[in-house]
Structure formats: structure tokens, C-alpha cells
C-alpha positions in Angstrom: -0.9 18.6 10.9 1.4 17.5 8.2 -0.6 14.6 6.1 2.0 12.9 3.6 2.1 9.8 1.3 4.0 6.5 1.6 4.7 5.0 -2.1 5.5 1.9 -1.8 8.2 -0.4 -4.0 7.3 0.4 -7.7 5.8 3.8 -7.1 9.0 4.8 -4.8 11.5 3.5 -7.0 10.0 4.5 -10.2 11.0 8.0 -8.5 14.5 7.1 -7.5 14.9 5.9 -11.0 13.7 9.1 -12.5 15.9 11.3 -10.1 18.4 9.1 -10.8 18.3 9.8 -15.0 17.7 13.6 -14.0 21.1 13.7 -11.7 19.2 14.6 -8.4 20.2 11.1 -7.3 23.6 9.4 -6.9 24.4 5.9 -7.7 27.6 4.0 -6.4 28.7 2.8 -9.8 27.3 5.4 -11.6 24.4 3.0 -13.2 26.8 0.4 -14.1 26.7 -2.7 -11.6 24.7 -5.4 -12.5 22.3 -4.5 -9.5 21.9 -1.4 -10.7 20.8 -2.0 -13.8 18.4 -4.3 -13.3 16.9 -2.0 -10.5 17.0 0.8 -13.2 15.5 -1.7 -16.3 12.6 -2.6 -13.7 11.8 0.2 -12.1 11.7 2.6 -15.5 7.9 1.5 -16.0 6.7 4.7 -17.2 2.4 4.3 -16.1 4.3 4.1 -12.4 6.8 6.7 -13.0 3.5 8.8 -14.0 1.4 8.0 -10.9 5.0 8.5 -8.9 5.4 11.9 -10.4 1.6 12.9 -9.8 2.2 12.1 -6.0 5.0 14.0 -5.5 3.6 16.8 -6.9 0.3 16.8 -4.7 1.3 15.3 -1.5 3.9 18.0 0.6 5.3 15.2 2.6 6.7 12.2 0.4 7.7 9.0 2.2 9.3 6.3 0.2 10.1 2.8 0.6 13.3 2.0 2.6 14.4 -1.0 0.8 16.9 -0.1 -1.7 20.8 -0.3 -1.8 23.0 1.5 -3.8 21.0 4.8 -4.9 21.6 7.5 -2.6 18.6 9.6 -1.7 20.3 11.9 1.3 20.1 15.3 -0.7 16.3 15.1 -1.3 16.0 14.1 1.6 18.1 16.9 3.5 15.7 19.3 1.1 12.8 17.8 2.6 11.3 16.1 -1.1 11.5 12.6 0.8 11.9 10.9 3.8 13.1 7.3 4.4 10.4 5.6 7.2 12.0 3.1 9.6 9.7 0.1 8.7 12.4 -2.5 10.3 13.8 -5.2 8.6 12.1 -6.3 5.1 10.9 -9.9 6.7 10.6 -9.8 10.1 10.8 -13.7 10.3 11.0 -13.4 14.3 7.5 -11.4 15.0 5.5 -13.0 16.8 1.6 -12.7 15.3 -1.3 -11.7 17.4 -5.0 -11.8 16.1 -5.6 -9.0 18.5 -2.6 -6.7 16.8 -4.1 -7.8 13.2 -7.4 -6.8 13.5 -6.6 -3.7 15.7 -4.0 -2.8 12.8 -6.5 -3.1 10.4 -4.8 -5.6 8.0 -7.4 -8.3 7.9 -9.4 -7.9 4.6 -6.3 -6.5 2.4 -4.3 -9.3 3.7 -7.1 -11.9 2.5 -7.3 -9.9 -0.9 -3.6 -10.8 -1.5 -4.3 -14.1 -0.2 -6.6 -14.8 -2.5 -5.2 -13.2 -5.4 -2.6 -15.6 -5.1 -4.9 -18.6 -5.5 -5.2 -18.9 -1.6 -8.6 -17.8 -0.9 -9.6 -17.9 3.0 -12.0 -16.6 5.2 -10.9 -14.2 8.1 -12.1 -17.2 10.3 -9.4 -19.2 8.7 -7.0 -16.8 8.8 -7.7 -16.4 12.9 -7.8 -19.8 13.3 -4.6 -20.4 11.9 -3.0 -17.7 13.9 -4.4 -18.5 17.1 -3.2 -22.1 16.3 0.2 -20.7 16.6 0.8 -21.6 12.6 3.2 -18.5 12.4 4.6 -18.6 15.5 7.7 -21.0 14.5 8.0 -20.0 11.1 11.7 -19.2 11.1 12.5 -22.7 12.4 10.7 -24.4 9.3 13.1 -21.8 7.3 15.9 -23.2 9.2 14.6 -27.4 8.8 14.4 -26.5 5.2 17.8 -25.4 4.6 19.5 -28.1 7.2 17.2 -30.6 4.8 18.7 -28.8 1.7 22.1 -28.9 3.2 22.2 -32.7 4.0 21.4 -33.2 0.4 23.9 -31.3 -0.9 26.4 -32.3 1.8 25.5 -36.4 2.1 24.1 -37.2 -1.1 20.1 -37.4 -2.1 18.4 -40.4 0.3 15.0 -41.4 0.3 14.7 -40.1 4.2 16.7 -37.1 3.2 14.1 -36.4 -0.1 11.1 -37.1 2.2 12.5 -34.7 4.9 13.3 -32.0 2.5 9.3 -32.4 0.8 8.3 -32.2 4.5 9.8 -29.1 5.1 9.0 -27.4 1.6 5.2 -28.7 3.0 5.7 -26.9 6.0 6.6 -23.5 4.7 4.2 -23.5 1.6 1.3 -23.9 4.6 3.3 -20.8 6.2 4.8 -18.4 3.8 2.1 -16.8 1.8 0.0 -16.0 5.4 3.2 -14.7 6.6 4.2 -12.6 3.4 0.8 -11.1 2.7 0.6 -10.4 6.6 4.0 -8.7 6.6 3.8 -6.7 3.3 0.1 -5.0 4.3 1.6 -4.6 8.1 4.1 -2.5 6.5 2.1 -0.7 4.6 -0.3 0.4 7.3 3.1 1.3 9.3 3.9 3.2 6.2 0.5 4.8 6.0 0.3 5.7 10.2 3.7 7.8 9.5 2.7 9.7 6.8 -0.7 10.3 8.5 -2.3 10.1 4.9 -2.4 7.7 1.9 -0.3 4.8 0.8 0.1 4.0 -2.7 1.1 0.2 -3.8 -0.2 -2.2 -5.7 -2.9 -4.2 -3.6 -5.3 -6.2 -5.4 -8.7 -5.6 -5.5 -10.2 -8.8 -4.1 -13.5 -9.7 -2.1 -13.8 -11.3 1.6 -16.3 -12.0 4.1 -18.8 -9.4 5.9 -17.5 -9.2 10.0 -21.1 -9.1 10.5 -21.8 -12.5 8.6 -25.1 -11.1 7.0 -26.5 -12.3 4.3 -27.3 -8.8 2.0 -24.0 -7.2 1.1 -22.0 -10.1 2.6 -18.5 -9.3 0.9 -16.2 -6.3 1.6 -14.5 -4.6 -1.7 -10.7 -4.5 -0.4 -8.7 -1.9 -2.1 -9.0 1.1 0.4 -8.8 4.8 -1.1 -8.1 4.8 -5.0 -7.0 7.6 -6.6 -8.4 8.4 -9.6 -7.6 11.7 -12.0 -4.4 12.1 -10.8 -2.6 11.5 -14.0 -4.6 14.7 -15.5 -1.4 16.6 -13.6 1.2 18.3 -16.4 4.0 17.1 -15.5 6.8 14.8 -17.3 9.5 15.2 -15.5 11.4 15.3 -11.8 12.2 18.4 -12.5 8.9 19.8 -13.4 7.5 17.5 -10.0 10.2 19.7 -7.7 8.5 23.2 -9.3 5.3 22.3 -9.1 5.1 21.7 -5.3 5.3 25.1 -4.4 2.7 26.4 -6.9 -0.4 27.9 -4.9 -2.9 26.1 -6.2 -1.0 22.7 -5.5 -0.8 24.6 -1.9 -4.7 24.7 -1.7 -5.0 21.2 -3.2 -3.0 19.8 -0.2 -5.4 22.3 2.3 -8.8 20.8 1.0 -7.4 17.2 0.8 -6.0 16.9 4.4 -8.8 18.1 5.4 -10.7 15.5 3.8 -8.0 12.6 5.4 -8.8 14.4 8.4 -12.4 13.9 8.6 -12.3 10.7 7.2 -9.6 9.6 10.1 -11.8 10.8 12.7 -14.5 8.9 11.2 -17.1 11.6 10.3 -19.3 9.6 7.8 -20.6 13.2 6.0 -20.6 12.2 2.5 -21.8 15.7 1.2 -18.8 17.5 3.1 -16.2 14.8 1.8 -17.5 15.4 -1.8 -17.3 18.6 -1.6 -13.8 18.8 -0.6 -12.7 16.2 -3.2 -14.6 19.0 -5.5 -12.8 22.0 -4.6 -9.1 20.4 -3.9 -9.9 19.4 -7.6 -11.3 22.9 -8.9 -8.0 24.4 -7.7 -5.6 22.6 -10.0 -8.3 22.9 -12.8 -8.5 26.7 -12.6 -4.2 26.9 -12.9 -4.7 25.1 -15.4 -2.0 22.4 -14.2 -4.7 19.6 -14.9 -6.0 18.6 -18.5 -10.0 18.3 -17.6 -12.0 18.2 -14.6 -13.0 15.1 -12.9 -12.8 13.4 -9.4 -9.5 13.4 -7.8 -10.3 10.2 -6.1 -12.9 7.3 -5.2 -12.9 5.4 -2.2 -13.3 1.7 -2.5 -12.8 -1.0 1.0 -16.4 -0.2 2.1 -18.8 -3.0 2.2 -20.2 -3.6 -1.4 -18.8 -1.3 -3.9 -16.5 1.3 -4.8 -17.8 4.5 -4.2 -18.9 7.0 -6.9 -19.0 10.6 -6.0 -22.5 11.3 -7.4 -23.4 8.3 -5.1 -21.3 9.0 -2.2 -23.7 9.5 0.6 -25.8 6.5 -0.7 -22.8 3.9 0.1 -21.7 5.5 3.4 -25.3 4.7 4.8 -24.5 1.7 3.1 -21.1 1.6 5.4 -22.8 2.1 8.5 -25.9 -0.5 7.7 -23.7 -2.7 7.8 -20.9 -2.8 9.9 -22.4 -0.3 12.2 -20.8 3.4 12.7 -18.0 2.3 15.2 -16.9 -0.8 13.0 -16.8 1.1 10.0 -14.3 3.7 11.8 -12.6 1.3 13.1 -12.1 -0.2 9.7 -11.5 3.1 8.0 -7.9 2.6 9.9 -6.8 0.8 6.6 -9.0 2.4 4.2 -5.9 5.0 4.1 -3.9 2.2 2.0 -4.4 4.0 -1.9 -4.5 1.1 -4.8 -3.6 2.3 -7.7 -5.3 0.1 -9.6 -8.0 -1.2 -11.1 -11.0 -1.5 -9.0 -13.8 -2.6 -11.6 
């Protein structure tokens, strides 16, 4: 099996942007649209272009985030550097929620760290509660009251029932849109991450939520699944130098030792000693080509109950894990542990 990477919007478009600049990638006006040069001027950050470049390099199969206009990505794709993943729409406004499908998808606890990264801290109790109570289930008719209240401003003149009935419906959809937003963009994600059958890179926040198991030692989970960490030790600079590197051998048995770390870790075999020794030698094999700058750990895993993980500690926090959520929660949970964060977990 093939295990890829989904890089999500600044990660994907950092790329597009580079290939772009380098003339591997197309634009309709050439760069000079107003739309395109705002995409361009925000998507030219270069710590994301970095990270961007150090995925592509690494990962054989490269999935990148469909929402873009304008840049045409067809000849890396026909040359198998990316593929485009059929996600559906960008807001799918007309799903219909299921606690069931969330917590079976895994997109609980990173859904509650964006929640309350935003100011909107709630417990996955609340969050159930609220979908169970159907608080999603008409959201697209409060986007519709909101604009027919907007409209009858604009179209009858400002009254005080027409004020009242547009601050009702703003009300309304500020109760709704940040559950439905952070539920839609981690849903995506995790589709993202199921089709790659690997990582996903994007920019999730690390927050804290509740223990499942409501006990009392260890009570909050660290939610920022897999972070890679080292990555940027990779010589490379350019798109260019990204496209030569993939075929280089030792990049070849990087990719060997690292699915086969995704692999275990999908299939839920909690062998800390065997994980860390992969992590070791998919490192080891770009040190020794000398494509890397210094050894170190390629990654950490964070998303388990407590704290991130440290490689010298590794086996310590999976018993950790399994203590407390229990062996089958902890695989089940492991589901969205695939999601990478790029940031900073301290």
C-alpha cells in the first residue's frame, strides 16, 4: 500500500504558488488578476513553503487541497507529483450531522480544540448535546432568514421589527456557525487523511478537552494528532530541487520505514519500542545521504491523553494511552491521530 499526505490550504497552496514562480504551474492571467495576486501575496509565506517543500519531498503520494480557481495543476498531476481529492463542496451547508458519524469519524476532540481556540470552549457533552438537539440540522434556513432579513432592510427601509428580525437571525447563526465550521473543516481533513491513507498537514490548534473516560488523573486529551518535527533539516529550496529529490534512494527508504510505521500505528499496535525504532532508521537514511543537516526525530506524536510524546519516553505514554482510554478506545481514537499539526505543540 501507497501511504500519501493531504496538505491542507496554506501548505497546498504555498506549493502551487512556488510551482507557479518556477513555471511548472499555469495561471489564467498569467499572475495578473486581482485574485491572483492576492492568492500569490498570501500564499508566498516562506516557513509554509518550507514545510510544503519538505512534504513533497518525503511523502511519494502528494494530495492537495481542492479549493483553488485559476492555477492549473493538471500537468503535475498527469506526472503523478499531486493529486486533487474529491472532498465535495467547500461548506456542505445541507449535511445532515450525526453524533454517531462524528465520533465514528474521529472528529470530536480536534473539533473542540478549534472550538475553543476561537473563544468557544465546550465539552464533548455539549457538543453532543447540541447535535442531538438538532442545532445543525436547519442551519441553511437560518443562512437563508438572515439574508431575507438583510434583504428587507435594504429593500423596505431599516424598521424596528426589521432590525430586531435581522439581530435574531445574526443570533441564530452565531449559536450555529462556529460548531458547523470547525465540524466541517476537521471532517474534511480526516476525508483528506482516509485518501491518502497517511498524514494530513494543516494548521489545527493545539488545544485541551475532556477525558471520554471522565477520570479524574490525566482528565484532558492533548489535540494536535501526529506532529512532525525535523522535517525542515531536508536541503531543499526549491520546486525544482523537491521534484529531484523524490526519487533519491534514501528518500525511497525513508518512505519504506515510515509507512510502515503509519501502518502499525493504523492497525493499532501500541509497540512503542518498534515505532521508535522506525522513526530512527527512516531518519538515519536521509542523514547518511547527507540530504538532512543533523540528526534528530522525524516526528512526535501528540492527541494521546496527557502529553505530547517524546521518543526517549515513548513507551512510557502509550501505557499511558491504554491506562486510560483502554487499548480499543485508544485505536479507535488513533483514527484522527493521522491529522499532522504543524505547529506548535508546547
Amino acid at each position: 500500500m501507497t501511504y500519501g499526505v493531504y496538505l491542507d490550504e496554506p501548505y497546498a497552496n504555498a506549493l502551487i504558488v512556488m510551482a507557479f514562480n518556477e513555471g511548472y504551474v499555469h495561471a489564467y492571467s498569467d499572475g495578473k488578476s486581482d485574485y491572483e495576486k492576492n492568492f500569490i501575496a498570501e500564499f508566498s509565506d516562506p516557513t509554509k513553503t518550507q514545510t510544503a517543500l519538505q512534504y513533497l519531498v518525503l511523502r511519494q503520494k502528494v494530495l492537495i487541497h481542492p479549493y483553488f480557481d485559476n492555477f492549473d495543476v493538471k500537468p503535475l498531476v498527469n506526472d503523478g507529483v499531486f493529486s486533487v481529492p474529491d472532498l465535495g463542496p467547500p461548506f456542505d451547508t445541507g449535511r445532515q450531522w450525526n453524533w454517531d458519524e462524528i465520533e465514528d469519524n474521529g472528529i470530536t476532540y480536534p473539533a473542540l480544540s478549534i472550538l475553543a481556540s476561537e473563544g468557544l470552549p465546550i465539552t464533548a457533552e455539549e457538543l453532543r448535546q447540541s447535535i442531538e438537539g438538532g442545532l445543525l440540522d436547519d442551519y441553511i434556513e437560518r443562512i437563508d432568514q438572515y439574508y431575507q432579513a438583510e434583504a428587507a432592510i435594504i429593500v423596505s427601509g431599516e424598521s424596528a421589527q426589521r432590525k430586531k428580525n435581522l439581530e435574531d437571525a445574526k443570533a441564530q447563526l452565531a449559536r450555529r456557525t462556529p460548531i458547523f465550521s470547525a465540524l466541517n473543516r476537521v471532517s474534511k481533513v480526516v476525508a483528506a487523511s482516509e485518501l491518502a491513507q497517511g498524514t494530513a498537514v494543516w494548521d489545527c490548534p493545539t488545544g485541551k478537552a475532556e477525558n471520554p473516560t471522565g477520570g479524574k488523573e490525566g482528565s484532558e486529551l492533548v489535540v494536535a494528532g501526529i506532529v512532525m518535527n525535523g522535517l525542515n533539516r531536508i536541503r531543499v529550496q526549491s520546486f525544482s530541487d523537491a521534484l529531484d529529490l523524490r526519487s533519491h534512494p534514501a528518500i525511497q527508504e525513508f518512505r519504506q520505514e515510515f509507512d510502515g510505521m503509519l501502518s502499525m500505528f493504523r492497525e493499532g499496535e501500541l509497540d512503542g519500542p518498534a515505532i521508535k525504532k522506525r522513526i530512527s532508521r527512516a531518519n538515519r537514511a536521509v542523514q547518511l545521504a547527507k540530504l538532512a543537516d543533523s540528526a534528530g526525530a522525524v516526528l512526535t506524536i501528540t492527541g494521546i491523553p496527557a502529553m505530547a510524546w517524546n521518543p526517549a519516553s515513548i513507551g512510557v505514554t502509550i501505557a499511558g494511552a491504554i491506562m486510560l482510554v483502554g487499548a480499543s478506545a485508544a485505536r479507535h481514537h488513533f483514527k484522527w491521530a493521522l491529522l499532522s499539526n504543524t505547529g506548535s505543540t508546547r
